[in-house]
Every structure is written in structure tokens, then in C-alpha cells.
C-alpha positions in Angstrom: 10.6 -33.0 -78.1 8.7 -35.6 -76.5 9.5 -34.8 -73.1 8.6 -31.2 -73.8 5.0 -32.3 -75.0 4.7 -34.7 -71.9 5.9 -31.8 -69.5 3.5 -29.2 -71.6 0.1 -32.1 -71.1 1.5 -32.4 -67.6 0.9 -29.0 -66.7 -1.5 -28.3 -68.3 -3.4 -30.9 -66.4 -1.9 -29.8 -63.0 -3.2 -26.1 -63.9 -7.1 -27.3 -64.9 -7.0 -29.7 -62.1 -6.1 -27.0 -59.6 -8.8 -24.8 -61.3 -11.5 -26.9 -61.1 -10.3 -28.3 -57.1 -10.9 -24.6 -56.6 -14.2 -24.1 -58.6 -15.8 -27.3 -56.2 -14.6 -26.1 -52.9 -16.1 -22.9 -53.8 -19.4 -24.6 -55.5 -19.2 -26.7 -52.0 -18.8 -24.0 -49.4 -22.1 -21.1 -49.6 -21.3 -18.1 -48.3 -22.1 -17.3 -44.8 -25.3 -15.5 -44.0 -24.8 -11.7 -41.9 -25.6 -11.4 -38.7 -29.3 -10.8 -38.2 -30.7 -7.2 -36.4 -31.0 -9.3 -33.3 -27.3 -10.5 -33.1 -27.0 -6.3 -33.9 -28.6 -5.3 -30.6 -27.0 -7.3 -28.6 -23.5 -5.3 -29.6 -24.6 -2.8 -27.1 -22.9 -5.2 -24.4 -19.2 -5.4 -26.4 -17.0 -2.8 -23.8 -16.1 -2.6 -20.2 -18.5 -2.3 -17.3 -18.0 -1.7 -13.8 -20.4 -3.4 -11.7 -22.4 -3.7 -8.3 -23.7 -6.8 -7.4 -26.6 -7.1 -4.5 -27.9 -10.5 -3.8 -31.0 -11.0 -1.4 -32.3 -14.7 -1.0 -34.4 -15.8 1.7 -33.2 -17.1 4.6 -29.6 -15.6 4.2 -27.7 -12.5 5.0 -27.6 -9.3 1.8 -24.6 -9.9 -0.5 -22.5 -7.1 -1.8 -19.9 -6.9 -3.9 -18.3 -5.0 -6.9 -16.6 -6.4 -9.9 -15.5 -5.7 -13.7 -17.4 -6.9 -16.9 -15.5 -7.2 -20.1 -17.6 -8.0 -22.7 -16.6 -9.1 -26.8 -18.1 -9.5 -30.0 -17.4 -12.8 -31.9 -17.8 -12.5 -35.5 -21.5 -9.6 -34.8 -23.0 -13.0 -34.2 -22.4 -13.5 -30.3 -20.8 -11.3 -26.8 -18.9 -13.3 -24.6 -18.7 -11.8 -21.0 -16.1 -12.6 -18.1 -16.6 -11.1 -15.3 -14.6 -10.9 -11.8 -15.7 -10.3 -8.9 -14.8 -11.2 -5.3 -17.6 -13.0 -3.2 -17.7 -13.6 1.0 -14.0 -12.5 0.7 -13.3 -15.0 -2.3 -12.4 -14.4 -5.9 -15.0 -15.4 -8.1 -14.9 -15.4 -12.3 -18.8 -15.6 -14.4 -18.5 -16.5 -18.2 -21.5 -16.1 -20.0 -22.2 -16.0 -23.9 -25.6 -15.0 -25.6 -26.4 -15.1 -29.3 -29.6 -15.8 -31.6 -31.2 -18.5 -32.9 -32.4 -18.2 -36.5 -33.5 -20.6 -36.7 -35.9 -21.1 -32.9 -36.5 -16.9 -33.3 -34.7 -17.0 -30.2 -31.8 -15.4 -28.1 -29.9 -18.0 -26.6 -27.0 -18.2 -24.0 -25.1 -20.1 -21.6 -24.2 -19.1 -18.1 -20.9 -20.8 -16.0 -18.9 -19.4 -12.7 -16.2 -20.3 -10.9 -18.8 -21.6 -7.3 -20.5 -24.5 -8.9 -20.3 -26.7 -12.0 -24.0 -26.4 -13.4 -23.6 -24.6 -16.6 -27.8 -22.1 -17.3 -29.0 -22.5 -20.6 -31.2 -20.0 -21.8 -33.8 -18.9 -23.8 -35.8 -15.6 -24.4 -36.4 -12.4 -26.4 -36.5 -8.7 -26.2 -39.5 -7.2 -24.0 -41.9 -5.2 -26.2 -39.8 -2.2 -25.7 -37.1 -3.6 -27.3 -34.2 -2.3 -24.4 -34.3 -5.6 -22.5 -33.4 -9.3 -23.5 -35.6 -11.5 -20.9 -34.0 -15.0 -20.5 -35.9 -17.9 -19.4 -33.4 -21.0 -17.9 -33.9 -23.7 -14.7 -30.9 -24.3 -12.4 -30.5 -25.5 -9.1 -32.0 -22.7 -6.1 -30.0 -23.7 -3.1 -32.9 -22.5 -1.1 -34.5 -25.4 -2.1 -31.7 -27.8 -1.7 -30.1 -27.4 -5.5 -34.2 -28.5 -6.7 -34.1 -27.3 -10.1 -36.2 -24.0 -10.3 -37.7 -21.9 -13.3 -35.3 -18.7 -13.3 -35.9 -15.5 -15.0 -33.3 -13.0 -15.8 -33.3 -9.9 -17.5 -30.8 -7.0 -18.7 -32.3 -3.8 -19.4 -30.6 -1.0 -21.1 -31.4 2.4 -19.5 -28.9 3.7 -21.5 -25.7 3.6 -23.4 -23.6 3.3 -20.6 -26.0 1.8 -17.9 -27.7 -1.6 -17.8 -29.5 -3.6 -14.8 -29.4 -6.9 -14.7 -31.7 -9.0 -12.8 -32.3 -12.6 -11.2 -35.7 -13.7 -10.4 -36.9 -17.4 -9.3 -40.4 -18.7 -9.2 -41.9 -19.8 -6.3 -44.5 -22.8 -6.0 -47.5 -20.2 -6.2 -46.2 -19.2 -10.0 -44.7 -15.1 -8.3 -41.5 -14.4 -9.0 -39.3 -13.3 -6.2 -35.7 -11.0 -7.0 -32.8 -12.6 -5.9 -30.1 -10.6 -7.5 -29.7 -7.3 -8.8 -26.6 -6.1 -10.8 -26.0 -2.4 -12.1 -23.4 -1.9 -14.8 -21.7 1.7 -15.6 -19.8 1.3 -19.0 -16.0 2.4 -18.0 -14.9 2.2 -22.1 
């Protein structure tokens, strides 16, 4: 009988124990906020693009190439991109994320590819339109032997299955010149 009683105490302590370990981790962990419009727009990426690449900098022969986007959601909060691409006869791989800051009011991203090891940082919003996100990062312009360099880029929806992307640097008088221009024709 006594053994029952301790067994019956025993569990019952086990079972409140459990019960209340559960009510704290759930008192402890708030739930997680939905993504905001802004990580809704840029959704439009998420899918497969076919794209041509034309890159113009000064002092150096036109670069053309072709390549293939695929581009994911993670979680309606952030798109990663890969994309592949050959470039002056070598394979080449981009990896670029983009999300938005709550908290700044901001888009953010990151930019890496497989023909350097500087990794662009950006920063920017949606034009007054509202069908282009213009980024605002500084990286190294080998025209100007790697000096780091205010860079503008933009990606422009002109439609569902069509965006331009673009590369601009500044120069020393404040202009902006184009360096590279990328269309994208959604394949799925």
C-alpha cells in the first residue's frame, strides 16, 4: 500500500512537472510575427529565370553571356538566388539573398560569386512605383584598382515573367554610369 501511494505522488509529480516545463517553454517562446507586405513583394522572384547578362565597363571589351536563375522563398521572409552562368569561357556561380529589415524599414541583402571573395551588403527600398527594389552597397570597382565604390543596383519588374536587373557605379563627379545589365524571362 505504501508503495502504491509513493508510485501514485510519484507520478503525479512527473505529470504536473511535465505540464508546467511545457506551460514555461511556451510562456518563454512568443510566437513569431508574419512576414510583413515587403517580404510579400519580394515573392515575385521565387521561380526559374533564364537570363542574359551584358556587362560594359570602361576601358574593357562588352561581356555576354547567358545563364539560369533559380530563385527560393525561405519561410515568405527572404529569396535566395543561385545563379550560373559561364563567363570569358569559365563557369561562374552568383548567390544572393534579400529580405527586410523591420526593424531599419529597409530591404536588405547580400551578394557573393564564385570570381572574388568580397561578399555586397545592401541596403535600399522600392522606387515610388513600387515595381523596383533599388539597392544601395560599396564594393571594390576594378576600374579603379578594387577602390571601394558607391554601387547602385536595381531590379525592375516589367512584368510577371520579365525583370531587368541593373549595375550602376558612381563616378567622382556624383553621375552614375551602367556597368551591367541583366534581363530575366521566367522559364517556370
Amino acid at each position: 500500500m505504501k508503495a502504491r501511494l509513493t508510485l501514485t505522488a510519484c507520478a503525479v509529480l512527473l505529470a504536473s512537472s511535465v505540464a508546467l516545463a511545457q506551460e514555461a517553454s511556451e510562456a518563454v517562446m512568443p510566437e513569431m510575427p508574419p512576414p510583413a507586405p515587403e517580404n510579400e513583394w519580394l515573392q515575385q522572384f521565387v521561380g526559374e529565370w533564364d537570363v542574359t547578362m551584358h556587362c560594359q565597363m570602361e576601358g574593357m571589351p562588352e561581356m555576354n553571356s547567358v545563364g539560369v536563375q533559380k530563385v527560393r522563398s525561405l519561410g515568405g521572409y527572404w529569396v535566395l538566388s543561385e545563379i550560373q552562368s559561364e563567363i570569358m569561357g569559365s563557369p561562374w556561380t552568383g548567390l544572393q539573398t534579400l529580405g527586410y529589415d523591420q526593424s531599419k524599414g529597409k530591404y536588405i541583402g547580400t551578394w557573393v560569386d564564385s570570381s572574388n571573395g568580397f561578399m555586397w551588403r545592401y541596403e535600399g527600398e522600392l522606387n515610388e512605383a513600387g515595381d523596383a527594389l533599388v539597392l544601395m552597397t560599396e564594393g571594390p570597382y576594378p576600374m579603379k584598382d578594387g577602390e571601394m565604390t558607391p554601387t547602385r543596383e536595381t531590379l525592375r519588374f516589367e512584368s510577371d515573367d520579365r525583370m531587368v536587373y541593373t549595375s550602376e557605379v558612381q563616378g567622382d563627379d556624383g553621375s552614375w554610369t551602367e556597368g551591367m545589365r541583366a534581363v530575366g524571362k521566367r522559364v517556370e
